[in-house]
N, C-alpha and C positions, 0 to 999 in steps of 0.2 A: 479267118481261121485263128483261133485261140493256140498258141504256142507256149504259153505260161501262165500261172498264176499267182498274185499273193494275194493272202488275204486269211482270214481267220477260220480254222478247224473247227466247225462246227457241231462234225458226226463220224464217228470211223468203226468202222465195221469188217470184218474180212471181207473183200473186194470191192467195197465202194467208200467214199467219202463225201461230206459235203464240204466244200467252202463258200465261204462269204465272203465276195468282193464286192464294196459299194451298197451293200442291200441285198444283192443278188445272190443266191443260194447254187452255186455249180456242184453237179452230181460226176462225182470221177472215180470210174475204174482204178483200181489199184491194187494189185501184190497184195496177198496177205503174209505173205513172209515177209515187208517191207514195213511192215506195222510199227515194228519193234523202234524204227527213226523216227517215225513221226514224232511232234511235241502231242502234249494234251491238248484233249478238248480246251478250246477257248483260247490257245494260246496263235501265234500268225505260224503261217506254212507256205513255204515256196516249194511249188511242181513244177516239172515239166513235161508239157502235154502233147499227146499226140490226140488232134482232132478227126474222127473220123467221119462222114458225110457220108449217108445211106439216103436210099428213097423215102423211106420213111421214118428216118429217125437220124440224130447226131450225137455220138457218142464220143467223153472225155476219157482218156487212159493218162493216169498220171502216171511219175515218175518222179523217184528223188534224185537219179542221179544223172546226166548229161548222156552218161553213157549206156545205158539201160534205152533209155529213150531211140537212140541208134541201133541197138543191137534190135529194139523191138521193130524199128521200123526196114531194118535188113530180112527181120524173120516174113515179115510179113508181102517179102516180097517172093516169096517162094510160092509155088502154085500150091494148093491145098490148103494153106497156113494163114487160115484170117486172123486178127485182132486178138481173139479171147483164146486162139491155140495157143497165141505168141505169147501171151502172159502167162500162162499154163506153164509152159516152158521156160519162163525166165524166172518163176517163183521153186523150179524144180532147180536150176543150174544158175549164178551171175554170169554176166557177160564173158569172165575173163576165163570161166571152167566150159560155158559153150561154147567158148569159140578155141578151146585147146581140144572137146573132142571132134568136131567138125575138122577140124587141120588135120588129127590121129584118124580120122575115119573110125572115131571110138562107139558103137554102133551098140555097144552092150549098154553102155553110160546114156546115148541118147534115147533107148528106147525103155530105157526107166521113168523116163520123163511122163507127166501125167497126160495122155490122149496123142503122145510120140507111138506109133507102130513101126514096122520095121521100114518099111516104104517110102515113108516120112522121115526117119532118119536118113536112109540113103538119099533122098531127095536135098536133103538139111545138106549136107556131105559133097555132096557134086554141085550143087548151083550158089554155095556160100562161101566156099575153100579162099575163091579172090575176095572177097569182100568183109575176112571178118579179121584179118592181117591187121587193122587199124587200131586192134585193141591194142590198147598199151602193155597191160599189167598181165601178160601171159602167163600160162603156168611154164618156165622157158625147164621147167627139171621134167616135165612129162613130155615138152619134146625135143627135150635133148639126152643123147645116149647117159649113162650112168657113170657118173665121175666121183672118186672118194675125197674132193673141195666140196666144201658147203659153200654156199654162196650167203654170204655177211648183207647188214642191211646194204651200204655203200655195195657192193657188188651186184645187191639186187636194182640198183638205179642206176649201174651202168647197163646192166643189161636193158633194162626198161628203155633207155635213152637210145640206145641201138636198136632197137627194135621200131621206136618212132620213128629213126633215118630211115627205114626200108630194109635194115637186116633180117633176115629169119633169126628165130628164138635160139634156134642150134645153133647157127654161126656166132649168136653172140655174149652166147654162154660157154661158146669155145674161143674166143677172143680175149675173154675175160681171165678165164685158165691158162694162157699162154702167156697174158700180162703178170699172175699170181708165180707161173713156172720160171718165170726170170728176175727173181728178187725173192728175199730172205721174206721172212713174215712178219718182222721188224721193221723192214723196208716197205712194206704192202701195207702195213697198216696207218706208216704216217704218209701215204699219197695222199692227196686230195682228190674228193669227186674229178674234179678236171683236169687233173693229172692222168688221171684211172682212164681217163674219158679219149684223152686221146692217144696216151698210147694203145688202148685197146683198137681205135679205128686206124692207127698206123698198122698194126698187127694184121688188118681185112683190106689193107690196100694192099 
């Protein structure tokens, strides 16, 4: 099973691409929203792939990024949802916006999605909820109630970092506001990340 590839762009087109590894010419599914990363033609290209094995045929789905690759291979575990709905769907939403409307049960936002009906979004919604928590870079302001803190970059990778321990997005974008409501703004801004970092997880013990 092919898991990756490097080797040279040889052909890029809205949803497929060639590369060349070795001689070899690989034909690979891919994102046409995703274009825009690629290098040019002729230049090397690292994917990652998910290889899919049919009776009568094997098909590559790239991916540029680690995490695309997971979320594709989560969609695909839903019943109804093969390979080319799941790319549909990832070229409509990034990982970190489908898996904040799957948590909201945002059901308007997934069935904008291109060949999502409503069915399929409730289905997306109920068999995904535990499994899509992994994403890191949550949208943590759509699901956390509405606070008048903005959340600065350093706030935004504390919360990120709390979110990788296993916190919910809301816990720890209110973690974060409890740390900012006990010191001046003068004070909040010369903490370091790992100052931030643990008093915010003293705050959730």
């Amino acid at each position: 099973m092919i898991a990756s590839l490097r080797g040279i762009l040889s052909h890029k087109s809205p949803e497929e691409l060639i590369v060349e590894v070795g001689g070899v010419g690989y034909l690979v599914r891919f994102s046409p929203t995703g274009l825009h990363r690629l290098p040019e033609v002729g230049d090397e290209v690292f994917l990652h792939i998910f290889t899919n094995v049919r009776e009568d045929s094997i098909e590559l789905f790239g991916f540029s990024e680690r995490q695309e690759k997971e979320m594709f291979i989560i969609l695909i575990s839903v019943s109804g949802v093969g390979p080319k709905l799941a790319m549909n769907i990832l070229s409509g939403l990034a990982p970190a916006g489908l898996a904040t409307a799957i948590l909201t049960t945002d059901l308007g936002r997934l069935t904008k999605l291109p060949g999502v009906g409503r069915k399929t979004a409730e289905r997306l919604c109920v068999e995904l909820k535990d499994k899509v928590q992994f994403i890191p870079a949550l949208d943590s302001a759509a699901l956390a109630p509405a606070s008048p803190l903005a959340v600065d970059a350093v706030g935004s990778d504390v919360i990120s970092a709390l979110v990788n321990l296993g916190y919910a997005p809301a816990a720890a974008r209110q973690a974060l506001e409890r740390v900012r409501g006990g010191v001046t703004a003068e004070e909040y801004e010369r903490l370091p990340l790992a100052e931030l970092l643990r008093v915010a997880l003293r705050s959730l013990a």
